[in-house]
N, C-alpha and C positions, 0 to 999 in steps of 0.2 A: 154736547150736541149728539143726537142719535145717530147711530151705523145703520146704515139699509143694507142689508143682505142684496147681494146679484146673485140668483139662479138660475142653473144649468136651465134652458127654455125645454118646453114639451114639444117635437119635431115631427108629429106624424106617431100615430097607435103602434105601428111596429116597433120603434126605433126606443128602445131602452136606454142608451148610452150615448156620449158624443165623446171624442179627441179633439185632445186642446191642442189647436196648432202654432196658434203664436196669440203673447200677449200686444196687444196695441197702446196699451199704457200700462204704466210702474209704479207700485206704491208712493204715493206725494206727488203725482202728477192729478191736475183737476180736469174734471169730466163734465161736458156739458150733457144735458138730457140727452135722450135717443143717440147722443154718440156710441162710436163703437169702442167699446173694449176688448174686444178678445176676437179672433178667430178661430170657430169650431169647422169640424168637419164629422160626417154620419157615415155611414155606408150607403147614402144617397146622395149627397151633396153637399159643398163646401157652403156655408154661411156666418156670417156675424153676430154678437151677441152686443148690443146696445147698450148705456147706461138708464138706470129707470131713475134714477134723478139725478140733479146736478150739484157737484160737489168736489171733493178729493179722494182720489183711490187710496182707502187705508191700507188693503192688504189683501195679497193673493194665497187662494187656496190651495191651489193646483197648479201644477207647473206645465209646458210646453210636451206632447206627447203623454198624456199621464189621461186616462178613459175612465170618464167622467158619471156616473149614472143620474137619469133626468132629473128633475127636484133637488136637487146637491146645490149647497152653498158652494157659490165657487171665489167667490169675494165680496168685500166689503168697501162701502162709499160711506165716508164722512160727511155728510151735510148739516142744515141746521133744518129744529123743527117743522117749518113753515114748509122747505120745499119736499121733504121728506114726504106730508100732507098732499102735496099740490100734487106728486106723483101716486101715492096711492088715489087722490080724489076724481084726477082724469084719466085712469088707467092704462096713461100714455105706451107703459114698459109692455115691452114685448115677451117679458116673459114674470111669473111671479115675484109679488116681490113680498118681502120678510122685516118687518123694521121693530127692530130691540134694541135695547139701551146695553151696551156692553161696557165693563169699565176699562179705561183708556189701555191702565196697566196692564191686564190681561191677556194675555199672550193669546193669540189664536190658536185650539187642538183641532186638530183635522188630519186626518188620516188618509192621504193620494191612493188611487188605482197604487197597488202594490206589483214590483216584481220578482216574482219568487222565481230561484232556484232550488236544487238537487240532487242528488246522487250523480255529480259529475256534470249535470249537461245544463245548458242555459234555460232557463225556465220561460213561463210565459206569462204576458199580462194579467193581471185577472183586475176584472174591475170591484169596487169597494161592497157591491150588492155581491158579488157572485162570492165573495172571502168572507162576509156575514152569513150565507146560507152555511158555507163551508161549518162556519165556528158555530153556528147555533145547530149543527147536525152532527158534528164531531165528528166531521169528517177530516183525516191527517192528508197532510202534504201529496205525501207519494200516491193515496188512491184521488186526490185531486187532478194530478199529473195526468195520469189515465183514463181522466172523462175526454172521448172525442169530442172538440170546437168545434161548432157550425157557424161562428163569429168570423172577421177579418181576422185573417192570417192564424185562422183555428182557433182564436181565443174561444174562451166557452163562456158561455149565454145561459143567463136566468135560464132560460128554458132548456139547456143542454144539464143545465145542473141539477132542475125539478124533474124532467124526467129520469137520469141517473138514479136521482136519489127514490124514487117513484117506484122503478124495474127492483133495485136494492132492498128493499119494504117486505116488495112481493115478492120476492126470493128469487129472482131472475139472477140468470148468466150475467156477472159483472163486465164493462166493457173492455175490451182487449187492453194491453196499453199501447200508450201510443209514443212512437220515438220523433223528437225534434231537432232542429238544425241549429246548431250555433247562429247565433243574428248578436251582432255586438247590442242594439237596440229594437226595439218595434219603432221605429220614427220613419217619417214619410222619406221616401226615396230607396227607403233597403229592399231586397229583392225576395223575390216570393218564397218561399219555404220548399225544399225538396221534397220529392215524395218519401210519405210514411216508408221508415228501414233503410232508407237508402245509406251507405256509408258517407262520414262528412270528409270528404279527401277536396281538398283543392282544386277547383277548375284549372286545366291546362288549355292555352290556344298557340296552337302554332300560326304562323303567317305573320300578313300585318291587317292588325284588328283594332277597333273601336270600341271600348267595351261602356255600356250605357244604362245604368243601372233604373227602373221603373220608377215612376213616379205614383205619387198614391195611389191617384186615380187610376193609374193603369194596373195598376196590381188589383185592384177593387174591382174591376171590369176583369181582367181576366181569371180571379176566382169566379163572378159571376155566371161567365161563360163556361167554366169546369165543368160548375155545380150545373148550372144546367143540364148539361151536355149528361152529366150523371144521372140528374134527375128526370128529364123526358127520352123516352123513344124517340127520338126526333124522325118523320115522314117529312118530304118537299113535295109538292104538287108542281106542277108549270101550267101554263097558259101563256096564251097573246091575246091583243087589241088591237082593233084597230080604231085610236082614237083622233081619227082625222077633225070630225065635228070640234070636237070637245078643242083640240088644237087652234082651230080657226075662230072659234067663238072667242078664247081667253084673248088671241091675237086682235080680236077685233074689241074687245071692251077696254082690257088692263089697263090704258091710258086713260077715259073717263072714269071708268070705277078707281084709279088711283089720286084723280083729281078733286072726284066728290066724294069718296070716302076715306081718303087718306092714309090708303094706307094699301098695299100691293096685293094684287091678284096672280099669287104662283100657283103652281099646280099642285101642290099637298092641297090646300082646302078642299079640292074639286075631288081629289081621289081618298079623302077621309068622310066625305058625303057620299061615295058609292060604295063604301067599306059599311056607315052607319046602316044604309036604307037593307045590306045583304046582313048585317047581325039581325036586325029584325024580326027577318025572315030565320036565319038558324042562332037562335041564340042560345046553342050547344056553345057555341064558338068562342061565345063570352063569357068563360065562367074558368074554374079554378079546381083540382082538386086536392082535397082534408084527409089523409087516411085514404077510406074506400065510399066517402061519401064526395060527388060531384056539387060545387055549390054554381050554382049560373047567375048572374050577375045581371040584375037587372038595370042598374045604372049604365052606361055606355061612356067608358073614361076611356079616350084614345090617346097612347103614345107616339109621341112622332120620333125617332131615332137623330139629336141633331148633332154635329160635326162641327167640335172646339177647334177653336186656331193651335193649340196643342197638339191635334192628332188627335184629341182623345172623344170619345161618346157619350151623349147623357141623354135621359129618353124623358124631357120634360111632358105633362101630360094634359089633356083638355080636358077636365072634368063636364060630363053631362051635356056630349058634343052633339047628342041626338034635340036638345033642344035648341041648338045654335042653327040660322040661318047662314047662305053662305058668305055673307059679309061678315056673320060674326065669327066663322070660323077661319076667315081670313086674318080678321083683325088678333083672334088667339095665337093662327099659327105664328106669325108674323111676331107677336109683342113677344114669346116664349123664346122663339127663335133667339129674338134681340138678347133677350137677358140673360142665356145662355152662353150666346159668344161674349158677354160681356160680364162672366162671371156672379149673377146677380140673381139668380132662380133663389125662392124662397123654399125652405122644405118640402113645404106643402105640394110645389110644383111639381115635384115627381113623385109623390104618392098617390097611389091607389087606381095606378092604369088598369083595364080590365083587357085593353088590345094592344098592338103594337104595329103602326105601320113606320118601314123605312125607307128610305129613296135613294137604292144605288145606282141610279140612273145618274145623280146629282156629280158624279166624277166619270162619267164614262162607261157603266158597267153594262151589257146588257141585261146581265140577270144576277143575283146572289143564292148562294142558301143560308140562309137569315137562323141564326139561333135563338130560340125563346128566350122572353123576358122574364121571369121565373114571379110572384107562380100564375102566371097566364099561358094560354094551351096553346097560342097560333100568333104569327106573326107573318104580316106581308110583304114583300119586296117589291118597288117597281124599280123597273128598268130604264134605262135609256132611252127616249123618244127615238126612233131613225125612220126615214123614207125609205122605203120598199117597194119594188116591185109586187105585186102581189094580183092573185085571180079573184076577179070580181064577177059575180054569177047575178045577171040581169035578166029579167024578161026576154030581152032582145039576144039574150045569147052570152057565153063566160067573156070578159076584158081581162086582159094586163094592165090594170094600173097603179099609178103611184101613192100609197098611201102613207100616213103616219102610224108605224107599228110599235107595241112595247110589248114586253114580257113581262109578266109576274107570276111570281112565286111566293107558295103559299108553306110556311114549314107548320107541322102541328103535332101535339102532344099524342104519340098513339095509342095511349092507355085510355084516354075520353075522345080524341075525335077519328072514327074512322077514314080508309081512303075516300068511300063514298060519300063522306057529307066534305071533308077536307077538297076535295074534288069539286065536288056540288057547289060548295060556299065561293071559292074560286071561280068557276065558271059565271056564277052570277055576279061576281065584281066586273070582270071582265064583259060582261053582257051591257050593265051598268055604264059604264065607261064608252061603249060602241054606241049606245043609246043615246048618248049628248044630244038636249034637243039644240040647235042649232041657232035659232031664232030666240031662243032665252031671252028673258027679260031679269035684268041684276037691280 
């Protein structure tokens, strides 16, 4: 009977690699189609790797933590002819599949994400592409050691490796080296890496402490937010609203629009439709920079910033949200939302946002300053709805009255967007929003 190859799947253009988190079945354990075998994770999102046909798991490639590059065999299914056929004929599998006649005897070679060590200090991951450039470049160990990572937890990246090797050629300044921290493992739960030179001496705490080591995802996000922080000049802009209309309209539809379309009217759809119609207008705002070339983005892919029952944040995204009506962008935010808190986002769901709005209104806040989503230039915040006091300038003369006000804030890249358009683009949100026609038809 043929072995079918199971392959690392393709997760999105950026995403070279994945970490195997846990396997779900064991060699001699039988697999139905589309079941899952394996739990991967990216540095976008935790997902499952399927079986592409039904059969018995002959054998595993890779073990639990070991970083995987895409296209890699990562195991092998026993079936018989017919269904091996039936899988390749309906192209049911979610990711490539590979079918060759292996003989039974033969031992599987395969070669895991290696980890090297050093002259003394704990070494670091390298995945199996990044230790082939290495050996087909002759390049040794120790000036390995020394390419700075732009990877998870500093591992170094085809692309950390091509340019290295690139600067090297042209007889550029070799990069610094770089010193690392003892980590008994790379496996989810261990704590971020100290900064570059720091002495490894012992944390001490006095008192009484809890001590709570990070979870992947939280160390993933807060490299993210570093490197940002590194990477953009961060500017905030502020504004208010006064979205009194826009308040009263939702109040008065959200029960029939959630009856005959099934599905809820919150307020992200409404304030991702006055986001869409002001990119538009400066669609400076949407776009990204390469080097010293600005590229603007003509697609319109909004991220909405959601809030895991962990604590933790994922910014799943609405691709091509300028074409969606506001039912449809209810119906996105909402379904995104769901499979979010329910651990269930596809890769594809957070790739390739071009904006970012978040809602720290959604716990109380009335304003934030929001950090970039990397590499996009601006991201929104709203705030809190509250009734206000507030001076209302009429025909008949100024009133005190009661309105519904929010704050947003606008952070943005100050290398591509000035205060004046960062301002600008801002204000027309906020314009946008004040402008609610009232009388709407849904």
């Amino acid at each position: 009977m043929p072995l079918v190859d199971l392959v690392m799947p393709k997760m999105g253009e950026s995403i070279m690699e994945a970490t195997i988190l846990k396997w779900l079945k064991q060699p001699g354990d039988s697999v139905r189609q589309d079941e899952s075998v394996l739990e991967i994770a990216t540095d976008k999102v935790d997902s499952e790797v399927p079986s592409v046909t039904a059969g018995t798991l002959e054998e595993i490639l890779f073990q639990v933590n070991d970083v995987v590059p895409i296209g890699s065999v990562i195991a092998r299914i026993r079936t018989n002819g017919a269904a091996a056929a039936h899988s390749q004929a309906t192209g049911a599998a979610a990711a490539p599949v590979t079918i060759a006649q292996h003989p039974a005897a033969a031992p599987a070679v395969h070669k895991p994400a290696a980890h090297l060590s050093g002259n003394g200090a704990v070494g670091r991951f390298y995945s199996p592409l990044v230790l082939n450039i290495a050996a087909s470049e002759g390049l040794p160990l120790q000036e390995l050691e020394s390419i700075p990572g732009t990877g998870n937890e500093g591992r170094v990246t085809k692309k950390d490796i091509l340019q290295y090797l690139a600067e090297r050629k042209s007889g550029g300044a070799p990069a610094a080296p770089v010193t690392y921290t003892p980590a008994a493992e790379s496996a989810p739960g261990r704590g971020i890496s100290a900064p570059v030179g720091l002495a490894n001496t012992p944390a001490t705490y006095g008192g009484n402490v809890e001590i709570i080591e990070m979870d992947r995802m939280r160390r993933l996000i807060a490299d993210h937010m570093v490197r940002s922080k590194h990477t953009s000049p961060h500017v905030t802009s502020f504004s208010e609203a006064d979205v009194t209309h826009l308040v009263h309209w939702r109040e008065k539809v959200k029960k029939d629009f959630e009856k005959r379309e099934n599905t809820r009217m919150t307020f992200t759809p409404l304030f991702i439709e006055a986001v869409i119609r002001c990119i538009k207008k400066y669609p400076l705002i949407n776009s990204s920079l390469e080097g010293d070339k600005i590229i603007i983005k003509k697609d319109i892919n909004i991220g909405m910033a959601t809030a895991l029952p962990t604590g933790n944040l994922i910014v799943p995204v609405i691709r091509n949200a300028d074409q969606l009506n506001l039912t449809g962008l209810a119906r996105q935010v909402n379904t995104l939302a769901d499979l979010a808190r329910q651990n269930k986002l596809r890769p594809e769901d957070t790739q390739g946002g071009t904006f970012t709005l978040t809602n720290v209104g959604t716990f109380g806040s009335l304003m934030g300053t929001p950090i970039i989503n990397q590499p996009q230039v601006a991201i929104l915040a709203v705030g809190a709805i509250k009734k206000r006091p507030v001076v209302l300038e009429t025909a008949e003369g100024d009133a005190i009255v009661i309105r519904h006000m929010m704050y947003l804030s606008l952070s943005y890249d100050h290398r591509i967007v000035d205060g004046s358009l960062g301002a600008t683009f801002l204000s027309a949100v906020a314009r946008e929003l004040e402008n609610f026609p009232p009388n709407r038809e849904f």
